[in-house]
N, C-alpha and C positions, 0 to 999 in steps of 0.2 A: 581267267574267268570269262565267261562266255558275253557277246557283247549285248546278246539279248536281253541282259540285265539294265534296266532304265533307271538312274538314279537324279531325283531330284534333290535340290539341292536348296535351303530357304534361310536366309542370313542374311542381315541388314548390314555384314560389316563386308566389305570387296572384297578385302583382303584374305578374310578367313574360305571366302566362296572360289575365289580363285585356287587357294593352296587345297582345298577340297578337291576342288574340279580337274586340277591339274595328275592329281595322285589316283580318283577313281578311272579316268580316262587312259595313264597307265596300266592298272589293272585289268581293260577292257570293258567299263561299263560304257554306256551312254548316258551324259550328263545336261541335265539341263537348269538351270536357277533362277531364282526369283527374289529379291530384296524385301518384300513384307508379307506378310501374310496373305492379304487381298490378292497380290498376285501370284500366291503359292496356290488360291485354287482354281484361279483360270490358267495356270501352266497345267497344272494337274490332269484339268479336265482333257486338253490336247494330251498332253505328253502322256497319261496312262503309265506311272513309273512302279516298279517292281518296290522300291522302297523310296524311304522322304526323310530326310537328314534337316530336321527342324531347330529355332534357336524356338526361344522361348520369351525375351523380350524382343518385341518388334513393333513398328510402326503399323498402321491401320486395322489390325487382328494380329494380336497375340498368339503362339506357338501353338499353347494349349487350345485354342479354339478353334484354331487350323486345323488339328487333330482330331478334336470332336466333329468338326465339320464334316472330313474324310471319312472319317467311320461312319456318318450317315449315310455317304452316299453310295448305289452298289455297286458301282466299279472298283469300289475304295476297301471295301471293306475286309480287305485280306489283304493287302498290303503292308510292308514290314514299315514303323515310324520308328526313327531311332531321332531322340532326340540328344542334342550336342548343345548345351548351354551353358553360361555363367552363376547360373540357379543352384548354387550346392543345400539349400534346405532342403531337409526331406520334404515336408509339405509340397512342394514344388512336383519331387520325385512323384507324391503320391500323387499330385493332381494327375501331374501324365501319364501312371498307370492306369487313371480312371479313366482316360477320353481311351484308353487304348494301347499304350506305346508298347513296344517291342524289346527297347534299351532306351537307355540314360545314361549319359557321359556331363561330366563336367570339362569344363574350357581349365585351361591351356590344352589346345589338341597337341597327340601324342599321332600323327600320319600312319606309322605303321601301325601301331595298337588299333587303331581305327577301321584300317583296312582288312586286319585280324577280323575283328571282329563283324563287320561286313560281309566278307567272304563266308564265314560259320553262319549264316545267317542261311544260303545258297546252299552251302554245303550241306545243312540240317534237312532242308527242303528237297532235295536231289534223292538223300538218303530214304525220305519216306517209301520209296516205294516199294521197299521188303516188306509193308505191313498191307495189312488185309483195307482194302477200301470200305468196308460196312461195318459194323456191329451192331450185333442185338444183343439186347440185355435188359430187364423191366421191363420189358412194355416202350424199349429205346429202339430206334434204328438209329444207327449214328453214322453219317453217310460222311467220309472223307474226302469223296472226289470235289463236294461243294458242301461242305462246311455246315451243312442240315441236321437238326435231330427231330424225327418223327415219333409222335408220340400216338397210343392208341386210338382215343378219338381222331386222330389221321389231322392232328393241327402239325402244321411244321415251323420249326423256330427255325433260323441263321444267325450261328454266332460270328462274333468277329475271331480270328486265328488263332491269338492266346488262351483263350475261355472254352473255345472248340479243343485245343490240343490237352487243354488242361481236363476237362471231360475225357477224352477221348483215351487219354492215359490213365487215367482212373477206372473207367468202366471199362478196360482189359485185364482188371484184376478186382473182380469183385471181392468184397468184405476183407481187402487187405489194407493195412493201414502204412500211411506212405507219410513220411517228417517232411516239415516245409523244404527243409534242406535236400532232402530227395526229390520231390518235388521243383524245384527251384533249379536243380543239375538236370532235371530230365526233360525242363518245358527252355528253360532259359539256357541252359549252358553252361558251363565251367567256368567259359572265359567269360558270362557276363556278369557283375556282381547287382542286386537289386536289393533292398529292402524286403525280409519276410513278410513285413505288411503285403506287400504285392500280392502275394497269394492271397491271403483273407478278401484282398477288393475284389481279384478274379472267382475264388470261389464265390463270393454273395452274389455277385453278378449275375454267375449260371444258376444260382438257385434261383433266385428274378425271375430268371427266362424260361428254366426247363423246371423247375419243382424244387420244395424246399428240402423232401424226404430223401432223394439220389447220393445227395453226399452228406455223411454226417463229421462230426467233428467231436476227436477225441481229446479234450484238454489237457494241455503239455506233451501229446501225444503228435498227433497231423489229422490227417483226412483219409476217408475211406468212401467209398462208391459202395451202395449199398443194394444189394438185388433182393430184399425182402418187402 
């Protein structure tokens, strides 16, 4: 794995940030860590990391807030959050899909499953680039190289990663209807398992941002991008 990859690293306990540290740095990332949240975003702001391996309880700012944080800011906003915590509630899971997350692992870490899934993270992103960097479709320009969709009155939104890819996969097949479970293998992966709720908070999300009418919803059925 290439070293250009920057992983931060945010966990109040030594021991879990060293056995982290020690395993991505064999893989060839560059690591860097921070014991609470406060200083997970002044590393951030220096360190500029490809991805942020967050816990979720923590001293002076919590996980999730840490997350919300990063996703406001625009350096941040494409950046993969995988968060690694002792939090097995769903509720939990869903918060962190709402500030953003990428994955959700629960503790007792599993090192190699971890760096599995890591890797897939890299390797998904690499792959992109057999697909077309634009589309248009409604009244959409959906621009890949940065994460933009331009709409007719010439407003442009910016999504963060998930909600962009999750659009983006959608409006390359207009009026076709896609299950959460397809869905969910084509934005997330095989190897990562999430909560179907996920999807519903990402679609409403993009409908927030880009319009209610783009994606509609077939009950018991999935979602479709709709170019009418």
């Amino acid at each position: 794995m290439s070293s250009a990859h920057r992983v931060l690293v945010v966990d109040d306990e030594a021991d879990i940030v060293e056995l982290l540290s020690y395993n991505l740095e064999k893989e060839g990332y560059k690591v860097a860590t921070a014991p609470d949240g406060k200083k997970a975003i002044e590393v951030a702001r220096e360190f500029l990391p490809d991805l942020v391996i967050l816990d979720i309880m923590m001293p002076h700012m919590d996980g999730i807030e840490v997350g919300r944080t990063l996703r406001s800011m625009p350096e941040m906003k494409n950046i993969y959050i995988l968060y690694l915590t002792a939090r097995s509630e769903e509720y939990s899971e869903i918060a962190a899909f709402e500030v953003g997350a990428d994955d959700y692992l629960t503790k007792p870490i599993k090192p190699r499953a971890l760096m599995s899934r890591i890797n897939a993270f890299f390797r998904r992103e690499a792959q992109k680039s057999d697909t077309s960097d634009t589309l248009e479709v409604a009244g959409l320009n959906i621009n890949r190289q940065n994460y933009t969709v331009t709409k007719q009155d010439g407003s442009t939104i910016v999504l963060p990663k998930k909600e962009f890819e999750l659009l983006f996969f959608l409006a390359q097949y207009p009026n076709k209807v896609f299950s959460r479970d397809e869905i969910l293998q084509k934005i997330w992966g095989v190897d990562i398992f999430v909560v179907e709720r996920t999807i519903d908070v990402h679609i409403r999300k993009v409908r927030e941002k880009v319009g209610e009418n783009y994606i509609k919803t077939l009950k018991g059925v999935g979602y479709m991008f709709t170019d009418e």
